[in-house]
C-alpha positions in Angstrom: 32.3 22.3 58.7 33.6 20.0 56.3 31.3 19.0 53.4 32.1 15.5 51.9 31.5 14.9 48.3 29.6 11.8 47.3 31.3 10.0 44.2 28.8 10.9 41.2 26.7 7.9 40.6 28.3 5.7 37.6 26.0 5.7 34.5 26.2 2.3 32.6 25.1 3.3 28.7 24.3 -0.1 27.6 23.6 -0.6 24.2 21.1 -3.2 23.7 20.5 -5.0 20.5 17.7 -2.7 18.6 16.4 -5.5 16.0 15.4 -3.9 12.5 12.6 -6.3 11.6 9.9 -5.4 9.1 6.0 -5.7 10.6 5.3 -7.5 7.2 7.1 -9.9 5.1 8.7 -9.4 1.9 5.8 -11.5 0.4 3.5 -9.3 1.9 5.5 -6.2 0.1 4.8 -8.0 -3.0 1.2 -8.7 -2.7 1.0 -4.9 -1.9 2.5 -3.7 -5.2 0.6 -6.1 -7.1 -2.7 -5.2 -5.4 -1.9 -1.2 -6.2 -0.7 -2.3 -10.2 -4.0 -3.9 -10.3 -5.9 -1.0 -8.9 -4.2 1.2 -11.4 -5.0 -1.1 -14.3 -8.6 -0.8 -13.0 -9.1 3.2 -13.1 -6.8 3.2 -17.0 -9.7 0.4 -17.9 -12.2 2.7 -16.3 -10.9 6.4 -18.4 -12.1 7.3 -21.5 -10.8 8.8 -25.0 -11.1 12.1 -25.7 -14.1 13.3 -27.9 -12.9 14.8 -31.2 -16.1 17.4 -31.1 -17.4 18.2 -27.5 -20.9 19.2 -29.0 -21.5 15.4 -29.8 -22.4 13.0 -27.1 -21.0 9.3 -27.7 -23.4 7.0 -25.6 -21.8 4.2 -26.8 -18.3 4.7 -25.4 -19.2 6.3 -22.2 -21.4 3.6 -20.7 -19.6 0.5 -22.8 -19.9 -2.3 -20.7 -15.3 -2.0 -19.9 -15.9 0.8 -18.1 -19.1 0.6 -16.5 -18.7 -3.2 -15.5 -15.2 -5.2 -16.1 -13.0 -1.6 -14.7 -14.9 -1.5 -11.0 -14.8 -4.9 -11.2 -10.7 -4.4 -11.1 -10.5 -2.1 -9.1 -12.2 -3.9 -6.2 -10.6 -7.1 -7.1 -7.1 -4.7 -6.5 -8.5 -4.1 -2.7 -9.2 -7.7 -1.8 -5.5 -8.0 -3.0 -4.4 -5.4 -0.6 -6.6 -6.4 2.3 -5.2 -9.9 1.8 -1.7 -8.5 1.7 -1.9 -6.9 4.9 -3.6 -9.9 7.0 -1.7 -12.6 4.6 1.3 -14.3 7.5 4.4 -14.6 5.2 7.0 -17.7 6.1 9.9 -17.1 7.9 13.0 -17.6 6.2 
């Protein structure tokens, strides 16, 4: 018995065009690292100096109306940046 080979079947290795395109914009980059600098602003507004004796408690500069009002006030006003960011459409160049 003769046993005929088949010709292997021919692979074609196509290369197809992977495009490298960002899911956000580069405005959208921006808004992100402002949002985040603005966050951090918010939390150095919202820590405190340190106490030169521990055994005295300073009322007055732990609830002062910058950290207890105007810092989470920052901070939150640095995640409505970042939501903002992320939903913001960017123009295409």
């Amino acid at each position: 018995m003769e046993v005929k080979k088949q010709p292997a079947a021919e692979t074609k290795t196509t290369t197809t065009a992977v495009s490298k395109k960002m899911v956000l914009g580069r405005e959208n980059y921006y808004l992100i690292l402002f949002g985040v600098v603005v966050i951090v602003i918010g939390f150095i507004l919202m820590s405190g100096g340190k106490y030169t004796d521990p055994a005295v408690f300073n009322a007055d500069e732990l609830y002062s109306t910058r950290r207890t009002v105007i810092a989470p006030i920052v901070v939150i006003l640095g995640f409505v940046i970042e939501i903002y960011a992320l939903f913001h459409k960017s123009k295409k160049a």
